[in-house]
C-alpha positions as CSV (number, residue, x, y, z in Angstrom):
1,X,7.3,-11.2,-0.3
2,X,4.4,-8.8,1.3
3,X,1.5,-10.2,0.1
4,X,0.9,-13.9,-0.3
5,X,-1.4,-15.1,-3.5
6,X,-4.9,-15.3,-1.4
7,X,-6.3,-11.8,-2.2
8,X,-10.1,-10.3,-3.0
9,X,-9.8,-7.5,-5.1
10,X,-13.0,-5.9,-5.7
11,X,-11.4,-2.9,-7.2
12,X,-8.5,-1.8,-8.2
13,X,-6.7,1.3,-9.8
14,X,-3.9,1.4,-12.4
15,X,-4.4,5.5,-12.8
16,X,-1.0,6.5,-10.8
17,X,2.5,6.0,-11.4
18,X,5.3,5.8,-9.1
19,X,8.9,7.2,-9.0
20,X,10.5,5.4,-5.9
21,X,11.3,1.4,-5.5
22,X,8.7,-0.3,-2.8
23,X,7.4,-3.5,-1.7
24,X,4.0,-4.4,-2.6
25,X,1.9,-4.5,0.5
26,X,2.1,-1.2,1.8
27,X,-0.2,1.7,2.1
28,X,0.7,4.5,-0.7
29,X,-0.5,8.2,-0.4
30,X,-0.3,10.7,-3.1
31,X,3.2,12.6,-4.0
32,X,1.5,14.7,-6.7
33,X,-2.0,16.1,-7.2
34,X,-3.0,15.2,-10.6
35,X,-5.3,16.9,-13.2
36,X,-8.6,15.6,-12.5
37,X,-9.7,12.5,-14.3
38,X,-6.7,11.4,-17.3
39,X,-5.6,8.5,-17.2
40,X,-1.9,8.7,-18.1
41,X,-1.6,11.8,-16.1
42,X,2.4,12.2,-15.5
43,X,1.7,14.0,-12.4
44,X,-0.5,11.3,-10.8
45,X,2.3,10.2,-8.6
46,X,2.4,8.1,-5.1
47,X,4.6,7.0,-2.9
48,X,5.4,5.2,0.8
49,X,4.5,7.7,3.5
50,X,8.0,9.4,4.9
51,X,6.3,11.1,7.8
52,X,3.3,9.7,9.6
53,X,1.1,13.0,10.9
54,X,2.5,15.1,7.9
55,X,-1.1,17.1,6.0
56,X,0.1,16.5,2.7
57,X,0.6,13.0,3.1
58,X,-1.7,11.5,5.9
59,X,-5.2,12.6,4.6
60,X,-4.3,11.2,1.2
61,X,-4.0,7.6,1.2
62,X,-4.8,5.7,-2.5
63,X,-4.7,2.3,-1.8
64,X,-2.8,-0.9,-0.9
65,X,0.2,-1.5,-3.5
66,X,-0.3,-4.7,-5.4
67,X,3.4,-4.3,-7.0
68,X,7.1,-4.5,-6.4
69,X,8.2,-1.4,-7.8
70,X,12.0,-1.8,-8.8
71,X,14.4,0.1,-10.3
72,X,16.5,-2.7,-12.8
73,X,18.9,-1.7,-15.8
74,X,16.3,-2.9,-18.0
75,X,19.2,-2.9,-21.3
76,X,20.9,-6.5,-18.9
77,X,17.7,-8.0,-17.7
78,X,14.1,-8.1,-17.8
79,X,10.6,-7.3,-15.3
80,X,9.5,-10.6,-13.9
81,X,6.2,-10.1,-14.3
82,X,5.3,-13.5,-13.0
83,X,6.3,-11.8,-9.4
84,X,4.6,-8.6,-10.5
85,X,7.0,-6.3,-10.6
86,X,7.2,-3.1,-12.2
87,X,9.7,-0.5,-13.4
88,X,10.6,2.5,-11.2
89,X,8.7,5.5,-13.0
90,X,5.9,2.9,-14.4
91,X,2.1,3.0,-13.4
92,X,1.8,0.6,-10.7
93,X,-1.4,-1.0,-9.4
94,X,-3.4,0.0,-5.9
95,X,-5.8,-2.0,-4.1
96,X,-9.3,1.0,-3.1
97,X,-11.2,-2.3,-1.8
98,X,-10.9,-5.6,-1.0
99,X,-9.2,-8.2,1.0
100,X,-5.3,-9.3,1.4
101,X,-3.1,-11.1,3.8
102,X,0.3,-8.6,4.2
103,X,3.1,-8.5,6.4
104,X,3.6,-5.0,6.3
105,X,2.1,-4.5,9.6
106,X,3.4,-3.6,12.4
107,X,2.5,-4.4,16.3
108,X,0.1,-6.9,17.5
109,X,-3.3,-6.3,15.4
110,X,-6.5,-7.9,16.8
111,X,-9.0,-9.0,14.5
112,X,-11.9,-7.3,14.3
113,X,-9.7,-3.5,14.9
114,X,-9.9,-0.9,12.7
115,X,-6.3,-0.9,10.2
116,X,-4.3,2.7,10.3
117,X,-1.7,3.2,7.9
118,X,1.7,4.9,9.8
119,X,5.0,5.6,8.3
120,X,6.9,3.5,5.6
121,X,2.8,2.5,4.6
122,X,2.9,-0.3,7.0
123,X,-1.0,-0.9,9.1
124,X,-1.5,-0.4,12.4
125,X,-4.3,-1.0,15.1
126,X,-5.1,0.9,17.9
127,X,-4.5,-2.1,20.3
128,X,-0.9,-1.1,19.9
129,X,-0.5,1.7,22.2
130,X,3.3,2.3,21.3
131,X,2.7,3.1,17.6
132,X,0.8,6.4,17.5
133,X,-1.8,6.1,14.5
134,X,-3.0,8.7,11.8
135,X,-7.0,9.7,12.3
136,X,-7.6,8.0,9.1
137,X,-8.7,4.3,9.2
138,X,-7.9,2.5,5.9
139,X,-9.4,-1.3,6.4
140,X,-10.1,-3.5,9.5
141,X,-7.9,-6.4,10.8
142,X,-9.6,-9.7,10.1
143,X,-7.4,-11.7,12.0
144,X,-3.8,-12.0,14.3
145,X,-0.5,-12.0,13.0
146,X,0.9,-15.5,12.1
147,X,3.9,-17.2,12.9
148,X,5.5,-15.5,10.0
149,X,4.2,-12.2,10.4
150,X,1.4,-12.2,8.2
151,X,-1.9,-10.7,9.0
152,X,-5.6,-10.8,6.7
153,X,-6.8,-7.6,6.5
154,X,-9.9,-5.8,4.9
155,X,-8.8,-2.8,2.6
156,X,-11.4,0.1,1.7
157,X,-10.1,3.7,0.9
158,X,-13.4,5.6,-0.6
């Protein structure tokens, strides 16, 4: 699990769909440019960044995923969408503002330091020197990891 149940979404997108299996949690960036403002736009398409300083991928990020994105023989079994999952291929749901308490982050964050997304769509701070950070700040850290890795952070991608 990458998000636990406490969450503030004050708004959210369902407009993209995405082709690769994730964990909610993460940071997604656009795969595709899509045509303007349709909403069932096949070519909306975002995924997990793959390379952290890339152009194409580091000035683009969409929003925190707020599904499991799985890829199940769907003929044997069914989504659980109790745990919000979604199909590989289906529109999944992003996160532009609000508040969540993920473990995909990596480091030590502080609370009250700006959030970076870095490869894999895991957050970063810039208290932890090891990790270099893309220039583009998605959120702030609200407070320190817990004992199970968990952090509170404050998304908002305009």
């Amino acid at each position: 699990m990458a998000l636990r149940p406490e969450r503030d979404e004050h708004l959210t997108d369902l407009s993209f769909f995405m082709n690769v299996t994730a964990e909610r949690g993460g940071i997604v960036v656009l795969s595709t440019a899509g045509s303007g403002s349709a909403m069932d736009d096949s070519a909306a398409v975002v995924k997990l960044p793959t390379v952290a300083n890339a152009d194409v991928e580091s000035g683009k990020p969409i929003g925190l995923l707020l599904n499991d994105v799985v890829d199940l023989d769907l003929t044997r079994q069914h989504i659980n969408y109790f745990k919000d999952e979604m199909q590989k291929g289906g529109k999944v749901l992003v996160l532009r503002r609000g508040t969540v308490t993920t473990d995909q982050v990596s480091g030590t964050p502080v609370g009250g330091e700006a959030a970076y997304f870095w490869t894999g769509g895991v957050l970063v701070g810039l208290s932890d020197a090891a990790t270099p950070v893309t220039g583009l700040q998605v959120g702030q850290f609200l407070s320190t990891k817990d004992a199970d890795g968990y952090c509170k952070v404050a998304i908002d991608i305009r």
